[in-house]
C-alpha positions as CSV (number, residue, x, y, z in Angstrom):
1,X,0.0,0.0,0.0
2,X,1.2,3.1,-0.8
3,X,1.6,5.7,2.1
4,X,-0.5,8.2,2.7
5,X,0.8,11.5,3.8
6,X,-0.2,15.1,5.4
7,X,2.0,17.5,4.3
8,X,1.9,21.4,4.9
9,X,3.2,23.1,1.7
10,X,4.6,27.0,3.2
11,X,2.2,29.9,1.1
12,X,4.2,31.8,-1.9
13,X,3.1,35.4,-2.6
14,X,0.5,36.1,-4.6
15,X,1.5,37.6,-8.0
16,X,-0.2,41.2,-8.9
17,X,-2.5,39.3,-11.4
18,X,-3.6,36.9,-8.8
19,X,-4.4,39.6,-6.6
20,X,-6.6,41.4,-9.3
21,X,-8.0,38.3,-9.8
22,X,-9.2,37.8,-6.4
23,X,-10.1,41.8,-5.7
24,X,-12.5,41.0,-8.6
25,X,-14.0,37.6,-7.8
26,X,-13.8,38.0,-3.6
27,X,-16.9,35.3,-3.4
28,X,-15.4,32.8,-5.7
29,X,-12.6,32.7,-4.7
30,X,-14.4,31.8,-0.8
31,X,-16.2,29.3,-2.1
32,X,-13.5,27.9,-3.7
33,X,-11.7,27.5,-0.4
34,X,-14.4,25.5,1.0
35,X,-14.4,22.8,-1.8
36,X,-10.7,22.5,-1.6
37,X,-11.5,21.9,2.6
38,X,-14.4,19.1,1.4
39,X,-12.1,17.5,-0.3
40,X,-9.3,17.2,1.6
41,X,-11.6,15.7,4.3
42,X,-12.6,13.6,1.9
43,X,-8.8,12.3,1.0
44,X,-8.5,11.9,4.5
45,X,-11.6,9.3,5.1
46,X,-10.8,7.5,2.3
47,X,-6.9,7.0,3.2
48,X,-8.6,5.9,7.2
49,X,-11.4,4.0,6.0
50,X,-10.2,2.4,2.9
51,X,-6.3,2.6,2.0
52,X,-5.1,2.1,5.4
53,X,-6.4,-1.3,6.5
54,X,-5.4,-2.8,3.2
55,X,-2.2,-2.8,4.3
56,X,-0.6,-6.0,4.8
57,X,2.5,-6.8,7.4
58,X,6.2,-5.4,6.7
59,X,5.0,-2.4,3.9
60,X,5.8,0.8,4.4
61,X,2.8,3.0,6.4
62,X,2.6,6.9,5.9
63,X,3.0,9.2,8.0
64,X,-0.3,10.8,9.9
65,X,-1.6,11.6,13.2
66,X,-0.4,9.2,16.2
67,X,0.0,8.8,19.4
68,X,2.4,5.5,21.5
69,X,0.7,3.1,24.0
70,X,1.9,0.5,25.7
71,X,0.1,-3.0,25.6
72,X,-0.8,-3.3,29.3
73,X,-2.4,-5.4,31.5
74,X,-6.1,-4.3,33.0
75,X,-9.3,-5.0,34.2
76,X,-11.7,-5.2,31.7
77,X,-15.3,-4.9,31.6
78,X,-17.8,-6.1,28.5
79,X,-21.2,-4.3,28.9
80,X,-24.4,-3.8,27.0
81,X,-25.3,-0.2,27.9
82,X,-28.9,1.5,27.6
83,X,-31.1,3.9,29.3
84,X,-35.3,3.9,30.2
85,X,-37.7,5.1,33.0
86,X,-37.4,2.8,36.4
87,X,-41.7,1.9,36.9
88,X,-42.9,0.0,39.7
89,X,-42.9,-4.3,39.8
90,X,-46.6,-3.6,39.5
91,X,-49.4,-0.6,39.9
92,X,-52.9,-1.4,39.3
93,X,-55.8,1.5,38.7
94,X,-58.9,0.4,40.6
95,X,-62.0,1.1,38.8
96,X,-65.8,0.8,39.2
97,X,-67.8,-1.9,37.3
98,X,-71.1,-0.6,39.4
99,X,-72.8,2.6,40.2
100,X,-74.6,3.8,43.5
101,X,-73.2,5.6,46.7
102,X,-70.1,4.7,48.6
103,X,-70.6,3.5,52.1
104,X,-67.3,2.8,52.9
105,X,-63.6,3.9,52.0
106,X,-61.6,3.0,54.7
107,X,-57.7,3.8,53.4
108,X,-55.7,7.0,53.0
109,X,-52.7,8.0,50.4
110,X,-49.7,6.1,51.4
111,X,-51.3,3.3,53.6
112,X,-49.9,0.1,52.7
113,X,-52.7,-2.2,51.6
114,X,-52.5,-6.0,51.2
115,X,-54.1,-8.2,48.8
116,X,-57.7,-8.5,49.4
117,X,-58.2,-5.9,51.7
118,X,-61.2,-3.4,51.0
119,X,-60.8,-0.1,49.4
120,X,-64.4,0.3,48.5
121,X,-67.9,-0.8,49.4
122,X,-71.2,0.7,47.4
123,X,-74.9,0.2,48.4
124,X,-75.7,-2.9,47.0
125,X,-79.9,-3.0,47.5
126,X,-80.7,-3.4,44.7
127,X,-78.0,-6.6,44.0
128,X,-79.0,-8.0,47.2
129,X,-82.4,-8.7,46.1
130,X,-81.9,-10.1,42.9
131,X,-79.3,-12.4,44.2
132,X,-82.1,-13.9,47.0
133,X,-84.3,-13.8,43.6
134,X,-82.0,-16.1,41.9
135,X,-81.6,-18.6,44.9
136,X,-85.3,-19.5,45.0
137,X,-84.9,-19.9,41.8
138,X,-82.6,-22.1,41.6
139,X,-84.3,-24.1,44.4
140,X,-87.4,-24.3,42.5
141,X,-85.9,-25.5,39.9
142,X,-83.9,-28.2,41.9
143,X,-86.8,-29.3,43.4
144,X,-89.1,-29.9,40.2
145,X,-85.7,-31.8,38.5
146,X,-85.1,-33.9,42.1
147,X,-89.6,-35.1,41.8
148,X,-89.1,-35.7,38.0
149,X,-85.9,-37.8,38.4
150,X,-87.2,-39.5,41.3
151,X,-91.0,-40.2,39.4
152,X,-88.7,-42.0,36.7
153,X,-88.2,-44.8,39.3
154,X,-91.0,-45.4,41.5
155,X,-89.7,-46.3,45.0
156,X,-91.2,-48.3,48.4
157,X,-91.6,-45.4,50.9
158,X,-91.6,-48.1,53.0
159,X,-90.0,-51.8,54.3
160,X,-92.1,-54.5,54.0
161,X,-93.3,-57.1,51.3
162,X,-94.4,-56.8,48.1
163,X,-98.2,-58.1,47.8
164,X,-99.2,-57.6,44.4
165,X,-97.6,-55.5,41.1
166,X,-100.2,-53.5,39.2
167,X,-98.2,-52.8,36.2
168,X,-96.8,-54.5,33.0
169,X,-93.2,-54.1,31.1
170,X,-94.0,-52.0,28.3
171,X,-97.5,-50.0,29.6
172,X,-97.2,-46.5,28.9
173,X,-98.6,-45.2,32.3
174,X,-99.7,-41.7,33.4
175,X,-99.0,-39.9,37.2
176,X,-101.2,-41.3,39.6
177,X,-101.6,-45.0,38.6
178,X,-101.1,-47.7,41.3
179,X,-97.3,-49.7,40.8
180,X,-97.4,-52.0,43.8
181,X,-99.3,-52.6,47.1
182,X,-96.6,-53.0,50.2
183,X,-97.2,-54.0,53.2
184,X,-95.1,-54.5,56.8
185,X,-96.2,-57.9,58.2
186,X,-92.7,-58.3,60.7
187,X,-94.9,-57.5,63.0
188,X,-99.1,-57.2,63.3
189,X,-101.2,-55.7,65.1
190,X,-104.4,-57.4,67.0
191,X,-107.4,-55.3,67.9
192,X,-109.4,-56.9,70.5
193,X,-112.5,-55.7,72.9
194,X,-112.0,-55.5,76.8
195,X,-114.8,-54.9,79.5
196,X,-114.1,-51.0,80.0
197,X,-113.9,-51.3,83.6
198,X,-111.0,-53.8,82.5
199,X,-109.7,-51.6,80.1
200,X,-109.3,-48.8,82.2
201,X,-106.7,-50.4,84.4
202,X,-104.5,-51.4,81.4
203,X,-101.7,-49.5,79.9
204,X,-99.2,-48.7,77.1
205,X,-96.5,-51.1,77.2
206,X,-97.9,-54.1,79.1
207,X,-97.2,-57.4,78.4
208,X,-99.9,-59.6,77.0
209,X,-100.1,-63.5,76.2
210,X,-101.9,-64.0,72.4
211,X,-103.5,-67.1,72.0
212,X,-103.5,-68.3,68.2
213,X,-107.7,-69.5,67.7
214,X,-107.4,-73.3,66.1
215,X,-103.5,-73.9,67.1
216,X,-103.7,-72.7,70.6
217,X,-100.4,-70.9,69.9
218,X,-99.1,-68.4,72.7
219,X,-97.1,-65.3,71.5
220,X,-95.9,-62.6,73.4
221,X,-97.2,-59.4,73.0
222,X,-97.1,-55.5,74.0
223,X,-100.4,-53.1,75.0
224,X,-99.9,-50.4,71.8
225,X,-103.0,-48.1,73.1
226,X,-106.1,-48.3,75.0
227,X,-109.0,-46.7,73.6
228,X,-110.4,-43.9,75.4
229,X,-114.1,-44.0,74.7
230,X,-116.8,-47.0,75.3
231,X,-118.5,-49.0,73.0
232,X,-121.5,-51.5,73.2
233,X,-120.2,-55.0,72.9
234,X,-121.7,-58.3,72.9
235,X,-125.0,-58.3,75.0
236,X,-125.0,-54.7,75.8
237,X,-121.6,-54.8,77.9
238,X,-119.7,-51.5,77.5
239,X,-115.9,-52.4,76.2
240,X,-113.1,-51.2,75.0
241,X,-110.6,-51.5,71.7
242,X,-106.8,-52.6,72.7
243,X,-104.7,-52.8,70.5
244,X,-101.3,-55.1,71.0
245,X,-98.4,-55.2,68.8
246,X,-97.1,-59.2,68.0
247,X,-94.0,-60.3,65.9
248,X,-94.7,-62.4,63.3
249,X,-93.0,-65.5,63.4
250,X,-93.6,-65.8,60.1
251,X,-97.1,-67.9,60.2
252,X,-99.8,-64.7,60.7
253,X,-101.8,-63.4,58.0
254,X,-104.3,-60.5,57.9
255,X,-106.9,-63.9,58.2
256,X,-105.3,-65.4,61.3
257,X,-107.8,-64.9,65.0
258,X,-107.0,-64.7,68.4
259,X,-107.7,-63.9,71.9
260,X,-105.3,-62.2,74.4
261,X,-104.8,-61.9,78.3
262,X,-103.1,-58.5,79.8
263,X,-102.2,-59.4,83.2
264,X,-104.5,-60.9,84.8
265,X,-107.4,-59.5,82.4
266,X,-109.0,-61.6,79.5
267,X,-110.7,-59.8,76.4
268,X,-114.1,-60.3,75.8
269,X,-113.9,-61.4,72.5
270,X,-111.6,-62.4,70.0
271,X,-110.0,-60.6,66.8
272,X,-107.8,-61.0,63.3
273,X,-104.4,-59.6,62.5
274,X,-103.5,-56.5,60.6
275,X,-100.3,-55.7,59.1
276,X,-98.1,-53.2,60.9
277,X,-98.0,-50.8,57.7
278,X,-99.7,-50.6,54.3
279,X,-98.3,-48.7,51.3
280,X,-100.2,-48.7,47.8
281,X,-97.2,-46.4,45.4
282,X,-98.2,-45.0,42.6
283,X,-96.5,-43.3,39.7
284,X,-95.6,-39.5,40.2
285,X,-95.1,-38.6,36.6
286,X,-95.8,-40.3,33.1
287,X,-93.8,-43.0,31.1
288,X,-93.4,-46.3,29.6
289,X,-92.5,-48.9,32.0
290,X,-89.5,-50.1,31.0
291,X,-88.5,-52.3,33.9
292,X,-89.8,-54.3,37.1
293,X,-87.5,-54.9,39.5
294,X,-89.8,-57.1,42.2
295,X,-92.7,-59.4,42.3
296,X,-95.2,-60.1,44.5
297,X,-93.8,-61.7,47.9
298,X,-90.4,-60.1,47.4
299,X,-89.1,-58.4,51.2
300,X,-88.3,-54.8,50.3
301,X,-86.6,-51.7,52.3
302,X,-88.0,-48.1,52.0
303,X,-86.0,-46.3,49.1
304,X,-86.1,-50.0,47.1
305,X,-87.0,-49.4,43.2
306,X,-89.9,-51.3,42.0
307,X,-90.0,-50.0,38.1
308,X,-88.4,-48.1,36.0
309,X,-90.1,-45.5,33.4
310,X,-88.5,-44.2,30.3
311,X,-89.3,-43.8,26.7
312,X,-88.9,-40.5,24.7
313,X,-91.6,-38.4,26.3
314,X,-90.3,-39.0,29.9
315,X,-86.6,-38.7,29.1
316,X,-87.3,-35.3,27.5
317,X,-89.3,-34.2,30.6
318,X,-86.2,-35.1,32.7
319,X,-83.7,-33.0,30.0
320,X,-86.0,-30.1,30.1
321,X,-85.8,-30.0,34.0
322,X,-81.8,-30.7,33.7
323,X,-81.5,-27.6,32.1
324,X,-83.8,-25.1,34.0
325,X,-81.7,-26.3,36.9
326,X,-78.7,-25.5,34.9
327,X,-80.2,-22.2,33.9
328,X,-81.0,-21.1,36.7
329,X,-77.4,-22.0,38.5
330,X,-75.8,-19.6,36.3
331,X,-78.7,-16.9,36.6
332,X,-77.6,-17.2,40.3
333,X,-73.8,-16.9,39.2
334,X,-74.4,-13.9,37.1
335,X,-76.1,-12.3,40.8
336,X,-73.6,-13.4,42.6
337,X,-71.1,-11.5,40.1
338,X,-73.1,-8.1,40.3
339,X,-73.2,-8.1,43.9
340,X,-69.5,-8.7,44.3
341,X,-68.7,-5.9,41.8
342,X,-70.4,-3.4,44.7
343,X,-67.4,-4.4,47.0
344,X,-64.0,-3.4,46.0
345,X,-60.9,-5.2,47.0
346,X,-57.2,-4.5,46.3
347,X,-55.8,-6.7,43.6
348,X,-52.3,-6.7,44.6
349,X,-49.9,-5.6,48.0
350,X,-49.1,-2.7,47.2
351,X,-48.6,1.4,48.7
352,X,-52.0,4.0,47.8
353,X,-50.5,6.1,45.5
354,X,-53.9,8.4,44.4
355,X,-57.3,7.8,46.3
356,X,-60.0,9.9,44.4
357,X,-63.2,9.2,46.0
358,X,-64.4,9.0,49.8
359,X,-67.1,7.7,51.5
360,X,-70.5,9.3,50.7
361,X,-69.5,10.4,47.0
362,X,-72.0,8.2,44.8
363,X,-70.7,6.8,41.1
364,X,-72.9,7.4,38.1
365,X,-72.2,6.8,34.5
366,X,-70.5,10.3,34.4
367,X,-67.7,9.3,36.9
368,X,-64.8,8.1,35.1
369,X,-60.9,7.5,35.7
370,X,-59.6,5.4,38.3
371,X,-61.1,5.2,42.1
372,X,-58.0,4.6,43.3
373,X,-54.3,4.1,42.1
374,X,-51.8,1.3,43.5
375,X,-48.1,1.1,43.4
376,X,-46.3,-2.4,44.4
377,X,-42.9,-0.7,45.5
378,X,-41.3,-3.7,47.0
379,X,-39.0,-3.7,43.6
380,X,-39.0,-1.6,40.5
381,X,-38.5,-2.6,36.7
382,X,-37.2,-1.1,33.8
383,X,-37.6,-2.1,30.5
384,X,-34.3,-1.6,27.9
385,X,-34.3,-1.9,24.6
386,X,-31.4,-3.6,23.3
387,X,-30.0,-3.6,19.7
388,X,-30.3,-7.0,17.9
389,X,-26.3,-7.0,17.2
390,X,-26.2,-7.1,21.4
391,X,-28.8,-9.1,22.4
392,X,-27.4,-12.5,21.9
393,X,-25.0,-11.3,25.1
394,X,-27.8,-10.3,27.5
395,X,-29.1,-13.0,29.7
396,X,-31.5,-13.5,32.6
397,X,-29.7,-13.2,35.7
398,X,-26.6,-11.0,35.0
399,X,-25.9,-8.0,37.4
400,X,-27.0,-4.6,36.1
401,X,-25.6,-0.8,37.1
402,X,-27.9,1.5,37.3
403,X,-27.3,5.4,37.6
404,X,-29.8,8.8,37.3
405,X,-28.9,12.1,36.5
406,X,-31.5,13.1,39.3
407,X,-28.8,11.1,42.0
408,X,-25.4,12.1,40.9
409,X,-22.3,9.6,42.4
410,X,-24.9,6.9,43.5
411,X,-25.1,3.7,41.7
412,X,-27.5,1.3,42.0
413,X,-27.3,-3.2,41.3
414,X,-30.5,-4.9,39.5
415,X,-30.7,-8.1,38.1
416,X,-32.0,-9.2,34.1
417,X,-35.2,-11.0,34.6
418,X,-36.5,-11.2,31.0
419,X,-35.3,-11.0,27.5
420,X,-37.8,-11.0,25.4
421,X,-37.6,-11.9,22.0
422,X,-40.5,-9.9,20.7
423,X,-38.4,-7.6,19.0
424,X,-39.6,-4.3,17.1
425,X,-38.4,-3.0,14.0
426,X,-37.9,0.5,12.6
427,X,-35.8,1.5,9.9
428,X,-34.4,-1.8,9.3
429,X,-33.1,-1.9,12.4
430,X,-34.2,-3.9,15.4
431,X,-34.4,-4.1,18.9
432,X,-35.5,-5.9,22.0
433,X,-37.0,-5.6,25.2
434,X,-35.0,-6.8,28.1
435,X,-36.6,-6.6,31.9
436,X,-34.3,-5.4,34.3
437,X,-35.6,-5.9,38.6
438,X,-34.5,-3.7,41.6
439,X,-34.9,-4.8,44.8
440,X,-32.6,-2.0,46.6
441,X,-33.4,1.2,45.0
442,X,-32.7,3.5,47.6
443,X,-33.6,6.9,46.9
444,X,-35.2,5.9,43.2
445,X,-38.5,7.3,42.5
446,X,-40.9,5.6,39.7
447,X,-40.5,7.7,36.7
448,X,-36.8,8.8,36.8
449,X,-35.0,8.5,34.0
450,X,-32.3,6.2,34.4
451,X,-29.0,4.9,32.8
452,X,-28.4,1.3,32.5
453,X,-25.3,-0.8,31.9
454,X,-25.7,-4.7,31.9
455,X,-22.4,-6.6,32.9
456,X,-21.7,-9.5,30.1
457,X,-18.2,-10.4,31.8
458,X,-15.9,-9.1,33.3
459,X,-11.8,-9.7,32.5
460,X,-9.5,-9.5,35.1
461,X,-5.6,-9.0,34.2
462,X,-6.6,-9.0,30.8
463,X,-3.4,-8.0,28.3
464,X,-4.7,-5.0,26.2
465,X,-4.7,-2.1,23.5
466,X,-7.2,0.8,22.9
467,X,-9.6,0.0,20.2
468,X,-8.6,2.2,18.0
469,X,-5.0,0.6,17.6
470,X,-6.4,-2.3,16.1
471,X,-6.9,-2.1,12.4
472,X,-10.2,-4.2,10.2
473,X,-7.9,-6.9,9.3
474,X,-6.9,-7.7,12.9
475,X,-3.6,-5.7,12.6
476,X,-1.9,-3.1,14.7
477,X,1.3,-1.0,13.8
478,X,4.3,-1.2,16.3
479,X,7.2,1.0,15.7
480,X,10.2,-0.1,13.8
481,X,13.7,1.2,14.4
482,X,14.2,4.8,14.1
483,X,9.9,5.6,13.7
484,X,10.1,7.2,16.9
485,X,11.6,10.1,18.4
486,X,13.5,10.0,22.0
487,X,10.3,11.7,23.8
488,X,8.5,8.8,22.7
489,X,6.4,11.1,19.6
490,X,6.5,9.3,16.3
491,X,9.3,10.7,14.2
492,X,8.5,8.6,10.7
493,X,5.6,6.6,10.6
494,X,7.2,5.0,7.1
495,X,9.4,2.8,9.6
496,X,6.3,1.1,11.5
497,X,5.3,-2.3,10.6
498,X,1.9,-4.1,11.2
499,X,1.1,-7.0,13.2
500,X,-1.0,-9.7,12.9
501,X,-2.2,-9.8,16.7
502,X,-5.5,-12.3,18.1
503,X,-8.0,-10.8,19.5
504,X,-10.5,-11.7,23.2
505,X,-12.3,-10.0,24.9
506,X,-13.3,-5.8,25.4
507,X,-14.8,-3.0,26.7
508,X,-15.8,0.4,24.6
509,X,-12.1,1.4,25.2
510,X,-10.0,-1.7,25.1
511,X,-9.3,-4.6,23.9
512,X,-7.6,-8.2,24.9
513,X,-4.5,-8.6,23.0
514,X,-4.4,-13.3,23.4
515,X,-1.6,-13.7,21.2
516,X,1.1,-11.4,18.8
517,X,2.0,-8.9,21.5
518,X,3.8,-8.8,25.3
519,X,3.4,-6.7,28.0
520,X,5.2,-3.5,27.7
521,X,5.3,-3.4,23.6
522,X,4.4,-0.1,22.1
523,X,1.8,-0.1,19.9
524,X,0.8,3.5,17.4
525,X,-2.6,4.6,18.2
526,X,-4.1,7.2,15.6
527,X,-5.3,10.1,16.6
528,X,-9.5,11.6,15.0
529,X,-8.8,14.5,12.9
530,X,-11.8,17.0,13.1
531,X,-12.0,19.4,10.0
532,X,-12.9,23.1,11.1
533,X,-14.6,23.8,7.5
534,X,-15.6,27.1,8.3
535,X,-12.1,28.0,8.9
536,X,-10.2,26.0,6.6
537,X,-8.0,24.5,9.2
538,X,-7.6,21.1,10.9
539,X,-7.5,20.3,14.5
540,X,-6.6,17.2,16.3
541,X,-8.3,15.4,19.0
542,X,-6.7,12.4,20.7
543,X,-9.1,9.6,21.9
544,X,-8.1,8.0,24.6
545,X,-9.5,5.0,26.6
546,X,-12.3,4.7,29.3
């Protein structure tokens, strides 16, 4: 590559006819200082953009503007740096979904309010009756499925045996028609007459001895009641009904007779057995009979099924009923939800940042914002937008400096929670969201504005160069004998070679030299050339590292 030089050529004196010339055209000639300025700064960024890094190791290098530095050894630091607005972890606005008066409001700005607690209550009338509305409702409607499903299997209300079945498999029947007679024969009951005068002296409970007519059979037996009024008996006697309660052995039958002694008192006539209970059932709702589940004789609790209905019409019946239960259940739901809307609870834990209303202010359709306004302050977030040629370095977890122009000299650790990789766009350039926490924010206030710098790594005794001595084709120039000057200047850049050097790790002002230099070598930094255009004249401005 050829070198590139800066010379300063020293000004001649201008010649009478120059001077004419330039007495006549004063505005071109101004002008025509300023595009001999353009492009000399043009020269210049195409000899540092272009010509210089196509240099290659042991050619000559031209002379320009640079500085010396030592390769030393540091600590480095490799950050992604960004800035946003610090919000609370979470705020909430509390709004109204109801209207009506406020009874109660029983928090202040700056109260500390947990989750759940009440901010608001409103006069609920109104709600309160349509939720009791929607209960009976709902009852009704439970009761009328309960009866149907029930009717769909007629059922003994009672224990006992089965004496006769009044139905067929396959009759369509209607409500009211008799399924099955029941009765209770474990034990029976014997009515028999007593001279009152008798009677009278007998009571609940006794013991009797029952005498089985035609077998001569004695049973045990208990006084059940004692009638209370007379009656004419047999030859104009005045007696008395007592009944006694026997257990069947199994033999007695609503036709069996007997006579019974209480005590030392002998009825005055005999009597037949009853049974202790008789049921007939009958059907409480329409159907075909689809099944019989018993016959005549068989021993059945209270609760047993003795058919099953069904067919089209009854099944429908029993859907229809399903679903006004149903119905109403979430007609009682939908009450339930208005009447909890006229109580107001905090959503979150959380510091009352604004509190708008108080009790006795009533809500209309006309009042709108928030009620109330929360702020969870036990951390803050800030949300950074990162460039997509960063991002892959950024991950959940890494340490985060924080600084605001509003706290000068503090500094402040958070943590990346979230990198999100619903990036956005603009220009052809993208960026991503990344979610950085605070749990120790000191003297941080939601809303500052805030400078962020998110640690990637960090290098410790890290062998390094500034940036800017290292060249696009992983180069840097070192002096050769005789480029520099005894105070360390360069004294002829044509004597500095390049070298190949591998690169690591680096920060926005150094970087980590791994292999082609030691500690100690000297490496040529250049130095930014600014262009005063106005002027015409160049200035220098060394750049230096962090």
């Amino acid at each position: 590559m050829e070198a590139t030089q800066v010379e300063t050529q020293e000004r001649q004196p201008e010649t009478k006819e120059k001077k004419k010339l330039s007495l006549k055209l004063p505005k071109k000639g101004k002008k025509w200082k300023r595009i001999v300025a353009l492009l000399a700064v043009a020269a210049l960024a195409a000899w540092w953009f272009v010509l210089r890094p196509m240099g290659s190791s042991g050619e000559n290098v031209g002379t320009g503007l640079y500085r010396t530095e030592s390769a030393q050894v540091r600590d480095l630091t490799v950050s992604v740096n960004g800035s946003g607005t610090v919000t609370p972890i979470e705020s909430y606005n509390v709004r109204a979904l109801v209207t009506g008066e406020i009874l109660e409001a029983p928090f202040e700005v700056g109260d500390r309010i947990e989750k759940g607690d009440l901010l608001y209550r409103l006069d609920a009338g109104e709600a309160e009756t349509a939720l009791q509305q929607a209960q009976l409702a709902l009852r009704q409607a439970q009761l009328s499925y309960d009866e149907l499903s029930s009717g769909m299997t007629p059922s003994a209300g009672t224990a006992g045996v089965v004496q006769s079945v009044q139905v067929q498999k396959g009759q369509v029947i209607s409500a009211g028609t008799p399924i099955a007679e029941i009765a209770d024969t474990s034990t029976m009951t014997l009515t028999l007459p007593f001279q009152s005068a008798d009677a009278q002296r007998l009571s609940r409970g006794q013991s009797a001895q029952v005498t089985i007519a035609g077998t001569g059979e004695i049973l045990n037996g208990t006084v059940e009641s004692v009638a209370s009024a007379d009656l004419v008996g047999a030859g104009g006697a005045l007696v008395r009904q007592v009944t006694l309660r026997v257990h069947n052995p199994g033999a007695l039958t609503e036709t069996t007779s007997a006579t019974a002694v209480v005590g030392n008192v002998a009825c005055a006539g005999s009597g037949t057995f009853a049974a202790n209970a008789k049921q007939t059932v009958t059907a409480r709702s329409g159907g075909e009979v689809t099944q019989i589940h018993v016959t005549a004789g068989t021993r059945v609790s209270a609760g047993t099924a003795l058919v099953t209905l069904g067919g089209e019409t009854a099944q429908n019946a029993l859907e229809n009923a399903s679903i006004a239960v149903e119905n109403a259940r979430l007609s009682l739901q939908r009450a339930q939800d208005a009447l909890d809307n006229y109580t107001v609870t905090s959503p979150i834990s959380g510091t009352v940042i604004e509190k708008n209303f108080k009790q006795g202010d009533k809500l209309d359709s006309s009042s709108t914002g928030a009620l109330a306004v929360l702020y969870d302050l036990s951390r803050l977030k800030l949300s950074m937008n990162v460039s997509e040629l960063n991002i892959g370095q950024v991950k959940a977890g890494q340490q985060v400096e924080i600084t605001a122009e509003a706290l000068p000299g503090e500094t402040f650790l958070g943590t990346v929670d979230q990198v999100s990789i619903n990036g956005t766009t603009t220009n052809g350039f993208t960026t991503y969201p990344v979610t950085i926490l605070l749990e120790e924010y000191g003297s941080l206030n939601p809303g500052m504005n805030v400078s962020a710098k998110i640690i990637v790594e960090r290098a410790e005794g890290a062998l390094s160069v500034p940036v800017e001595a290292v060249n696009s084709d992983g180069t840097v120039l070192v002096p050769g004998e005789g480029a520099l000057n005894p105070d360390g200047t360069v004294a002829d850049l044509s004597k500095a070679e390049r070298r190949a050097v591998t690169l690591g790790r680096g920060d926005q002002a150094y970087i980590e030299i791994t292999s082609g230099l030691k500690e100690g070598d000297v490496v040529l930094v250049p130095v930014q050339v600014v262009d005063d255009l106005a002027g015409g004249a160049s200035s220098a401005v060394v750049v230096t590292g962090g």
